[in-house]
C-alpha positions as CSV (number, residue, x, y, z in Angstrom):
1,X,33.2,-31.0,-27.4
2,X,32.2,-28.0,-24.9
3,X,28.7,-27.4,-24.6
4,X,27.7,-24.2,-25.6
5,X,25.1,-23.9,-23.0
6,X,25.3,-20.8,-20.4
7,X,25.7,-21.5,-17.2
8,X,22.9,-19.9,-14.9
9,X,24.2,-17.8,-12.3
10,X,23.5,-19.1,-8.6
11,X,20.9,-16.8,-6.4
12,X,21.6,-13.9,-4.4
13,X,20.4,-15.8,-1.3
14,X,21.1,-12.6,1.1
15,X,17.9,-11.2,2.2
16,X,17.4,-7.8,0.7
17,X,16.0,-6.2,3.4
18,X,18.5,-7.4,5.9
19,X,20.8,-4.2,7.3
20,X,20.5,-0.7,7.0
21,X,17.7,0.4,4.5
22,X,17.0,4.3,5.6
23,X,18.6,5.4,2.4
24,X,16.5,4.0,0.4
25,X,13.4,6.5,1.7
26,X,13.1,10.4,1.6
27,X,12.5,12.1,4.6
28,X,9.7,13.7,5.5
29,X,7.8,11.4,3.0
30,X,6.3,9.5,5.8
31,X,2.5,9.6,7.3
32,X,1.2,8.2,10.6
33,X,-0.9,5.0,9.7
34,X,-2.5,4.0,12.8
35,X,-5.6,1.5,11.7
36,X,-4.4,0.1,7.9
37,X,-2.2,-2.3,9.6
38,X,-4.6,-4.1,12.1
39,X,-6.6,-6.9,10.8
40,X,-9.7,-6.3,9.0
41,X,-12.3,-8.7,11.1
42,X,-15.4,-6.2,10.6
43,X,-17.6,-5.4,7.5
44,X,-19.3,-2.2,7.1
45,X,-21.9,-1.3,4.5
46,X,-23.1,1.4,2.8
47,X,-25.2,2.5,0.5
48,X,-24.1,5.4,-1.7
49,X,-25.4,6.4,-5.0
50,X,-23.3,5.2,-8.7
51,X,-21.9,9.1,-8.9
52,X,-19.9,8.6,-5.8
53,X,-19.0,5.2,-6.1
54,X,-17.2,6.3,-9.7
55,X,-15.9,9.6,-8.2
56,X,-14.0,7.3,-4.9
57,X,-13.0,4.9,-7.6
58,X,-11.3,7.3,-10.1
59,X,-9.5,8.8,-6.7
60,X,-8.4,5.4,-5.3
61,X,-7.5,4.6,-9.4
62,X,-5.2,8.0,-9.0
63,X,-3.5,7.3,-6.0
64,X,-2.8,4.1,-7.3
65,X,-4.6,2.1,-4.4
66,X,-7.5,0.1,-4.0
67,X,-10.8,1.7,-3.8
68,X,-11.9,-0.2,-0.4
69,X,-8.2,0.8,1.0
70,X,-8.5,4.1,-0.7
71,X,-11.8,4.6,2.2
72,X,-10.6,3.4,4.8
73,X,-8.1,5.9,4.3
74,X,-10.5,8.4,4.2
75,X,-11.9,7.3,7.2
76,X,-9.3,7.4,9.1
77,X,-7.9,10.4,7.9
78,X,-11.5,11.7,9.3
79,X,-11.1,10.2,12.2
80,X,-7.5,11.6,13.2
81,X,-8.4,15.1,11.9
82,X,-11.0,15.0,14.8
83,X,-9.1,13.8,17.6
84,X,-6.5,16.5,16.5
């Protein structure tokens, strides 16, 4: 009597990101990240009041990042605009 189990199908073992990918982004959709890359080795703190905590939180919470990423995008967004 045949089992009526299904068999599982073996893994794709290719890696996805192996060949060409460029048609898989827009162009024009992409934005100079110089510093978000390099390791994070020093803390900085701040002291800023509960009303701008909440206000960089619901912004990070909107761009769907992070709130500590979301700054140091800020930051560095600063940063470039004044070296431009």
């Amino acid at each position: 009597m045949k089992s009526s189990k299904k068999t599982k199908k073996k893994s794709d073992n290719r890696d996805p990101l192996a060949g060409d990918l460029t048609h898989l982004f827009k162009e024009g959709g992409w934005k100079q990240v110089r510093f978000e890359l390099q390791p994070k080795n020093k803390t900085l703190t701040v002291r800023v009041s509960d009303d701008l905590l909440e206000a960089v939180k619901e912004r990070a919470k909107e761009a769907g990042i992070e709130y500590q990423r979301w700054v140091r995008m800020a930051l560095e967004h600063l940063v470039e605009k004044k070296a431009s």
